[in-house]
N, CA, C and O atoms as CSV, one atom per row, in Angstrom:
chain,resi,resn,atom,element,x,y,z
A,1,UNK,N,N,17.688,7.740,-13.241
A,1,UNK,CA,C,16.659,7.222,-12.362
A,1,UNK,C,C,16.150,8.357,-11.495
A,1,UNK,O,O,16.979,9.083,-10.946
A,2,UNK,N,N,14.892,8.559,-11.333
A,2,UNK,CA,C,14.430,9.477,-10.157
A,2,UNK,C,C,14.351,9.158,-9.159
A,2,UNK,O,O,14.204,7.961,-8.910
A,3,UNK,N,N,14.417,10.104,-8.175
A,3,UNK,CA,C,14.623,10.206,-6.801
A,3,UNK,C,C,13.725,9.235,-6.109
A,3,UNK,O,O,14.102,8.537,-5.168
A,4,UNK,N,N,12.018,9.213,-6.826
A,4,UNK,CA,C,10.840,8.502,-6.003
A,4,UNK,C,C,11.711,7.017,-6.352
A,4,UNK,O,O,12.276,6.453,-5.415
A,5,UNK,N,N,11.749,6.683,-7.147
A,5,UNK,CA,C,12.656,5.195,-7.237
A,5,UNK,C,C,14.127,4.794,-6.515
A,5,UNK,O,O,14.496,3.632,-6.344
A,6,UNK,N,N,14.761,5.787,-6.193
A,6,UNK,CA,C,15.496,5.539,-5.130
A,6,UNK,C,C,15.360,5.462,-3.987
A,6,UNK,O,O,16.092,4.857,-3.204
A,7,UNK,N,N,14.313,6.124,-3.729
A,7,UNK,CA,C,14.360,6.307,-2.024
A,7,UNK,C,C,13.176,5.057,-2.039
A,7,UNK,O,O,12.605,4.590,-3.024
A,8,UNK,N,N,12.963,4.561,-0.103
A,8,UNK,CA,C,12.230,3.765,0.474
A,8,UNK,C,C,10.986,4.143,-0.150
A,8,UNK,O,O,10.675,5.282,-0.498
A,9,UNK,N,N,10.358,3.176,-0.253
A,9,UNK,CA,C,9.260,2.973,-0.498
A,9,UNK,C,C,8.271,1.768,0.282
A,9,UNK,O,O,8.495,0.572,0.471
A,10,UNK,N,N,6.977,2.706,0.679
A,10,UNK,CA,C,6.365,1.811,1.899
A,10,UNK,C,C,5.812,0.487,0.724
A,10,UNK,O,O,6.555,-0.491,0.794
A,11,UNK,N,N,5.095,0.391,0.087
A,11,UNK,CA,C,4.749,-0.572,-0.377
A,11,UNK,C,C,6.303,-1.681,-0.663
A,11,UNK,O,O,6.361,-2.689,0.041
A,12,UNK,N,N,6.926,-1.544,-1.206
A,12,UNK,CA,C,8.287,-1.922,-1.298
A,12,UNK,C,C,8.591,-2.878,0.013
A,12,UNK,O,O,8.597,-4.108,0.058
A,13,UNK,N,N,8.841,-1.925,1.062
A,13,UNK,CA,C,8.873,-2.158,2.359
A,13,UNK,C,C,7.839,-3.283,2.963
A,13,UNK,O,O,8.165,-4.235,3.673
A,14,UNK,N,N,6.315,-2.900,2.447
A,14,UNK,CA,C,5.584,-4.492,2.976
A,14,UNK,C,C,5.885,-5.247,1.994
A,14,UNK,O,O,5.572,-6.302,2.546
A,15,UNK,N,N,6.391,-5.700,0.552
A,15,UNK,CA,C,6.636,-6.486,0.249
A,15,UNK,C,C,7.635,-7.334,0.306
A,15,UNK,O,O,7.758,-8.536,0.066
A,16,UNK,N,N,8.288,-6.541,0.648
A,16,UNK,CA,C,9.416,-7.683,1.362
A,16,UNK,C,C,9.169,-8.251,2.744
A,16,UNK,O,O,9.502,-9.394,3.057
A,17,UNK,N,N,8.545,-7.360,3.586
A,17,UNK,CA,C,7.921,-8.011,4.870
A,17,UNK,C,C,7.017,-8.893,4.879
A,17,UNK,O,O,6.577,-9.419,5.902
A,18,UNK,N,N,6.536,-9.216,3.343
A,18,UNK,CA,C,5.456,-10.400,3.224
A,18,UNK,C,C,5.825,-11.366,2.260
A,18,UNK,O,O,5.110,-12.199,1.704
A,19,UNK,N,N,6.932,-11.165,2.145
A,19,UNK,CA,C,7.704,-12.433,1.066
A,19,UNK,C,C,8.437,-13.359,2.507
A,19,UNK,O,O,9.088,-14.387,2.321
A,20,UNK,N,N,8.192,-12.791,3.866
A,20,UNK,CA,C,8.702,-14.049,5.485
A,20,UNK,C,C,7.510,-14.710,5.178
A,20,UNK,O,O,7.670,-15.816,5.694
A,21,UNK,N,N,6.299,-14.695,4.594
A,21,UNK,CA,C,5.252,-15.313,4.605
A,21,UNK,C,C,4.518,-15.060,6.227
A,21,UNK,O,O,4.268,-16.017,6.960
A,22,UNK,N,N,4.214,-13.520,6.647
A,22,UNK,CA,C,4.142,-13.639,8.009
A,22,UNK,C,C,2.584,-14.116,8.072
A,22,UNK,O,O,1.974,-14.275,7.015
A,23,UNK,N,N,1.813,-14.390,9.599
A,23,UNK,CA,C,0.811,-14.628,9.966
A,23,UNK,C,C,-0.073,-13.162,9.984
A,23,UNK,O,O,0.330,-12.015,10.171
A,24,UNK,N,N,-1.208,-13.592,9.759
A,24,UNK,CA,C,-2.894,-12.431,10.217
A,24,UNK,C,C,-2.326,-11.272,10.965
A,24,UNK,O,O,-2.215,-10.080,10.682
A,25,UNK,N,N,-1.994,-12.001,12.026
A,25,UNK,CA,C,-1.485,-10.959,13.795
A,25,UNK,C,C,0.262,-10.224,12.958
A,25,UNK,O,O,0.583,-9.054,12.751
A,26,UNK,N,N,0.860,-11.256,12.735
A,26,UNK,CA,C,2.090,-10.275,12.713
A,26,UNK,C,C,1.570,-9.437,11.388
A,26,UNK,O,O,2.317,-8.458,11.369
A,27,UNK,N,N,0.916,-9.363,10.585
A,27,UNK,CA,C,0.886,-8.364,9.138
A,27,UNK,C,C,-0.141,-7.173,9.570
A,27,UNK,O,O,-0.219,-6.289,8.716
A,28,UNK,N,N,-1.036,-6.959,10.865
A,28,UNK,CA,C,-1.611,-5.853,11.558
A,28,UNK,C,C,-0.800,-5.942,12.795
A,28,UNK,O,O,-1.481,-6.190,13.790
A,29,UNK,N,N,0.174,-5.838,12.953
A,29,UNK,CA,C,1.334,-5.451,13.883
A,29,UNK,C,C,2.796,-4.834,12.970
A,29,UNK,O,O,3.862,-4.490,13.481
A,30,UNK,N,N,2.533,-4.833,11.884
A,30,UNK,CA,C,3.548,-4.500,11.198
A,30,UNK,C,C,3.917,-3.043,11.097
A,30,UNK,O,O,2.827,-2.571,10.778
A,31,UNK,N,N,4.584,-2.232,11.150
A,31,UNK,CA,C,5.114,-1.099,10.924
A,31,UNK,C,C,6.146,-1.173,9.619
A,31,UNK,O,O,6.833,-2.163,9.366
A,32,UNK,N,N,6.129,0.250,8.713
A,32,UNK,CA,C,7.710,0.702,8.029
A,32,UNK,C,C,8.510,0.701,8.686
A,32,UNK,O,O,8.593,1.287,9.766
A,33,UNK,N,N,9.284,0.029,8.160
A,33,UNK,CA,C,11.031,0.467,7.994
A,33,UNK,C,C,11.361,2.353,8.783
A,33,UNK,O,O,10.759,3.387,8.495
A,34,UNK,N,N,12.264,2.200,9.576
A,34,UNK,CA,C,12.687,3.571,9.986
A,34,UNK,C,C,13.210,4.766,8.667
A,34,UNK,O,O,13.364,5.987,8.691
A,35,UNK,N,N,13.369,3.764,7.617
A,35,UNK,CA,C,13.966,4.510,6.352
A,35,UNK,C,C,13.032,5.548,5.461
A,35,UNK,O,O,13.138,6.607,4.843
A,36,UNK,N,N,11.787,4.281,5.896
A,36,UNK,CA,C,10.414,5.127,5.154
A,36,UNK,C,C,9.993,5.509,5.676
A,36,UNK,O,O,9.717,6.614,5.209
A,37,UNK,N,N,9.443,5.327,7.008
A,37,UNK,CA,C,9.161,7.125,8.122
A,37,UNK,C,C,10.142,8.099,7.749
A,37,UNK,O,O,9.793,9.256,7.515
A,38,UNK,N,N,11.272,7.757,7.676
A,38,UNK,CA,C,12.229,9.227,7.700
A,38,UNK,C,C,12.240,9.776,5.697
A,38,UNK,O,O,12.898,10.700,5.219
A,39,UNK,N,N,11.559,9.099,5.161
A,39,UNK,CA,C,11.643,9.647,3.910
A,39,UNK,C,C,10.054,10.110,3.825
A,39,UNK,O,O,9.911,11.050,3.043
A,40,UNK,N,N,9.089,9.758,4.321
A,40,UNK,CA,C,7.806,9.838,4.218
A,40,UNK,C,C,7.542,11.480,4.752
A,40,UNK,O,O,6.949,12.380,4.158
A,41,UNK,N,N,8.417,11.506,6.496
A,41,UNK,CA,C,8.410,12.712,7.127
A,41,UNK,C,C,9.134,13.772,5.966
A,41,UNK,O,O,8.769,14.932,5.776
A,42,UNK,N,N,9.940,13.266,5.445
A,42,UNK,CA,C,10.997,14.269,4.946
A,42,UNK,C,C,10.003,15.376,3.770
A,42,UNK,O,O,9.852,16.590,3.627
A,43,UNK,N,N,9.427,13.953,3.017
A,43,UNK,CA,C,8.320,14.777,1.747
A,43,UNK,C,C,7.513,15.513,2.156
A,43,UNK,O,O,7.146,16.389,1.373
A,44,UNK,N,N,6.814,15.471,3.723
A,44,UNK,CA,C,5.791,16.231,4.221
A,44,UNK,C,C,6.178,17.281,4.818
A,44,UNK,O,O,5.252,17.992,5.209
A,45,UNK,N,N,7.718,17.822,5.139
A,45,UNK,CA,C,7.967,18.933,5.366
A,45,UNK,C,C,8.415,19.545,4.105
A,45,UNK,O,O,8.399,20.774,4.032
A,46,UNK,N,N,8.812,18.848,3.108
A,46,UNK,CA,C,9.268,19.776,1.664
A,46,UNK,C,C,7.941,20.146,1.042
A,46,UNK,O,O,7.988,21.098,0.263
A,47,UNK,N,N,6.748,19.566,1.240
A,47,UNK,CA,C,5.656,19.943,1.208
A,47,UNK,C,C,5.407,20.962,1.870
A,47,UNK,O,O,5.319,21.999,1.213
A,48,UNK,N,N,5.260,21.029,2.965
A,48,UNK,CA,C,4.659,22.064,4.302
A,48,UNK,C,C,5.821,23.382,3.419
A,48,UNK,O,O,5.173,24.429,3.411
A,49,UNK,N,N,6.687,23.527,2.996
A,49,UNK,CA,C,7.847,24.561,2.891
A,49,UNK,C,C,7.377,25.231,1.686
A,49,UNK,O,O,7.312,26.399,1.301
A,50,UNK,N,N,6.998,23.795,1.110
A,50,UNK,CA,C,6.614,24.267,-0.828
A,50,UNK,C,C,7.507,24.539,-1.414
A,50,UNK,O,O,7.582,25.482,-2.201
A,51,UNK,N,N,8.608,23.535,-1.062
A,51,UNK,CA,C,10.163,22.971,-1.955
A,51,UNK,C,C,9.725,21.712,-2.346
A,51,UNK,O,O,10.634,20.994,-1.928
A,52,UNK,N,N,8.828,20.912,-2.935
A,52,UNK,CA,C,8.212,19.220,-2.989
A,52,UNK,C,C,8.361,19.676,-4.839
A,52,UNK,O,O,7.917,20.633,-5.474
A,53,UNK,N,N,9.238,18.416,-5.257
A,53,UNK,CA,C,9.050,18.500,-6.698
A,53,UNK,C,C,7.988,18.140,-7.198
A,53,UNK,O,O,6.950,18.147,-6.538
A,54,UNK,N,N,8.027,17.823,-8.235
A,54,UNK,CA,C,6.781,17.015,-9.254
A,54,UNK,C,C,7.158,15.478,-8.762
A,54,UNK,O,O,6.391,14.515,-8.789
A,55,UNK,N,N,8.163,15.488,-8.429
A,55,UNK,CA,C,8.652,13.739,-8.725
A,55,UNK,C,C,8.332,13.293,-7.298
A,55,UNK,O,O,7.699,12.336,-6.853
A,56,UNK,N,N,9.033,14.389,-6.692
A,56,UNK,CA,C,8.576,13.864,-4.751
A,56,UNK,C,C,6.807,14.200,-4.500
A,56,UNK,O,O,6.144,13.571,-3.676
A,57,UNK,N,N,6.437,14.917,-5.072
A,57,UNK,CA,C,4.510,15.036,-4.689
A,57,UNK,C,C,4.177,13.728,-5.795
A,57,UNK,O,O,2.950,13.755,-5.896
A,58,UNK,N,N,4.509,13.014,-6.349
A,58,UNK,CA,C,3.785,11.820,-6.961
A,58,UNK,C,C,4.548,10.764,-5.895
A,58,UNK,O,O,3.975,9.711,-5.612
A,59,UNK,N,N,5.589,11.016,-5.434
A,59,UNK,CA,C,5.941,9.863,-4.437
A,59,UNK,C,C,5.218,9.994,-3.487
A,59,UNK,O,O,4.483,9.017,-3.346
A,60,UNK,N,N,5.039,11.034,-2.499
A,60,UNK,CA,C,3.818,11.412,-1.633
A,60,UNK,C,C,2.839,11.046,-1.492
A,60,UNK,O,O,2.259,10.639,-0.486
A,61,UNK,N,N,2.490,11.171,-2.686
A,61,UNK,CA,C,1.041,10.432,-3.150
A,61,UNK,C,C,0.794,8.974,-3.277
A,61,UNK,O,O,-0.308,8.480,-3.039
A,62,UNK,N,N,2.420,7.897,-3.871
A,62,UNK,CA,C,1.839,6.593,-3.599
A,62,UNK,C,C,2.238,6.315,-2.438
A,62,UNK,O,O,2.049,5.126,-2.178
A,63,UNK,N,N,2.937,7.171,-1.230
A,63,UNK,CA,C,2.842,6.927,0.095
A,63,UNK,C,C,1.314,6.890,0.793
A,63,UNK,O,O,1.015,6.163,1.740
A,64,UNK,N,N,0.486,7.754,0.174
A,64,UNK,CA,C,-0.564,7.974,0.826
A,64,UNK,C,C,-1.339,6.780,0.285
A,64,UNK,O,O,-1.902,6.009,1.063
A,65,UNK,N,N,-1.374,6.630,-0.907
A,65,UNK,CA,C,-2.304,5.306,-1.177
A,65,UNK,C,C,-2.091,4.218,-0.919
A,65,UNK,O,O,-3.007,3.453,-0.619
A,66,UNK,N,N,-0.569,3.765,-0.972
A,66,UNK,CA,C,-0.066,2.646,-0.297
A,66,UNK,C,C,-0.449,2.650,1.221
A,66,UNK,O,O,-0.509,1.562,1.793
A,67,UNK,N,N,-0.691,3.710,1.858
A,67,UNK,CA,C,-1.205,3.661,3.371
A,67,UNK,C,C,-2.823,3.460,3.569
A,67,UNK,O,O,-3.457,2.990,4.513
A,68,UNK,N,N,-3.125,3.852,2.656
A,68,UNK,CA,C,-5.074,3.300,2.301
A,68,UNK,C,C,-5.048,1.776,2.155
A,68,UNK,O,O,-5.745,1.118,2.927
A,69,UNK,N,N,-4.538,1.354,1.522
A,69,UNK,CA,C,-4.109,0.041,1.006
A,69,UNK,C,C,-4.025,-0.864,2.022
A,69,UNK,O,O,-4.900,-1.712,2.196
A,70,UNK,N,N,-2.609,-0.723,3.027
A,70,UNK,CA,C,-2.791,-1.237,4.483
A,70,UNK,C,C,-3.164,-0.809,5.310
A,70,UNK,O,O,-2.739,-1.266,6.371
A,71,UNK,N,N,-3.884,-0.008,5.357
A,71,UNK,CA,C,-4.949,0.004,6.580
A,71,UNK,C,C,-6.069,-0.515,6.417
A,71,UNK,O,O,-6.642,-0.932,7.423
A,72,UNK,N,N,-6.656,-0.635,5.231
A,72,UNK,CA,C,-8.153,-1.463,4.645
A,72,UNK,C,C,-7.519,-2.732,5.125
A,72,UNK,O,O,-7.848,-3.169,6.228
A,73,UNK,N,N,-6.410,-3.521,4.198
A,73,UNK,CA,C,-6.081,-4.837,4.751
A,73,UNK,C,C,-6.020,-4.950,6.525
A,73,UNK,O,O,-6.799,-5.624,7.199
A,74,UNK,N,N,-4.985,-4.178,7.011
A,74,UNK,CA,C,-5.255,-4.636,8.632
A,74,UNK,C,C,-6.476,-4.409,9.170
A,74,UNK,O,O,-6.662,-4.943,10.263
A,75,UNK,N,N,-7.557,-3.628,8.615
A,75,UNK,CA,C,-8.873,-3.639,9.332
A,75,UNK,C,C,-9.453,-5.155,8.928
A,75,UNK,O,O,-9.657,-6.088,9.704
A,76,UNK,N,N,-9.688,-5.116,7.261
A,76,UNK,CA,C,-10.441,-6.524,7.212
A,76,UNK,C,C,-10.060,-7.703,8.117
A,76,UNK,O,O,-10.896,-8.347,8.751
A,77,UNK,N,N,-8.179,-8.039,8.140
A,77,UNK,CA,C,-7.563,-8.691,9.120
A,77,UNK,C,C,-8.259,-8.830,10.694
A,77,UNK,O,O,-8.606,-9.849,11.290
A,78,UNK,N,N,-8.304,-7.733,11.018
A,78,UNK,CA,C,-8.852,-7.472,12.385
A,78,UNK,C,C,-10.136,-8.047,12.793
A,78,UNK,O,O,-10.658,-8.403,13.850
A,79,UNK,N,N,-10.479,-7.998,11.420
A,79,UNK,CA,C,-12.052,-8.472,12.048
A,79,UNK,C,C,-12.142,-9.821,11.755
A,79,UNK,O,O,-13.213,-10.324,12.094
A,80,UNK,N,N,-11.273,-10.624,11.181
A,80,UNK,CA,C,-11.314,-12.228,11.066
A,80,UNK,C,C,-9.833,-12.912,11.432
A,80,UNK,O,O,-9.474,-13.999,10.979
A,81,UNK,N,N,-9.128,-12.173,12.234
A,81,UNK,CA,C,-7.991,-13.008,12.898
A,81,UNK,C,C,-8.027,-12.781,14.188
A,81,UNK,O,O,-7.860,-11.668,14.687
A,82,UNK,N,N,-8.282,-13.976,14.905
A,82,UNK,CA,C,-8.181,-13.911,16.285
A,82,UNK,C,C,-7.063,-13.750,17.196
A,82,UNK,O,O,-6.126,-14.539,17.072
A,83,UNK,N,N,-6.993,-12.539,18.404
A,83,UNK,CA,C,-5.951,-12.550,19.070
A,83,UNK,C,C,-4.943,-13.670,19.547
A,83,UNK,O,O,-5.707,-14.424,20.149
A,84,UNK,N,N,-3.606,-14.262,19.642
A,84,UNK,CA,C,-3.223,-14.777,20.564
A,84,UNK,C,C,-3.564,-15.168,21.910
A,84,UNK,O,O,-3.530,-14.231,22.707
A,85,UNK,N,N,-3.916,-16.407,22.433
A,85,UNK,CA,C,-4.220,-16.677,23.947
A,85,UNK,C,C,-2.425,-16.447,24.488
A,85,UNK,O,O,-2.118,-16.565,25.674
């Protein structure tokens, strides 16, 4: 098994945060897991060093698109879920 399949994975990470079935407000309040910041940071300094394998720069990469992904969703969210009174 490779490494990108072992380690956290943000999409991974909202899918299980959306199998609670959360609401509008809590799914643009949502953050990763501390596991996938600290694996996300980790690829972007083996990057910055230019120690990043083939296997960790394609994980990199569905970090980055998986982050396009939810941020389009929490914007559309934003603009049709109303704050909490």
């Amino acid at each position: 098994m490779t490494t990108a399949l072992q380690s956290p994975s943000l999409i991974s990470d909202f899918a299980d945060f959306l199998a609670s079935r959360p609401s509008g407000g809590e799914i643009i309040d949502w953050r990763p897991s501390e596991a996938v910041v600290d694996r996300y940071q980790e690829l972007v300094e083996r990057r910055k060093e230019g120690v990043v394998s083939g296997d960790e720069q394609r994980e990199l990469e569905a970090f980055l698109n998986s982050e396009i992904v939810l941020s389009l969703l929490k914007a559309r969210l934003r603009s049709t879920v109303r704050p909490a009174s």
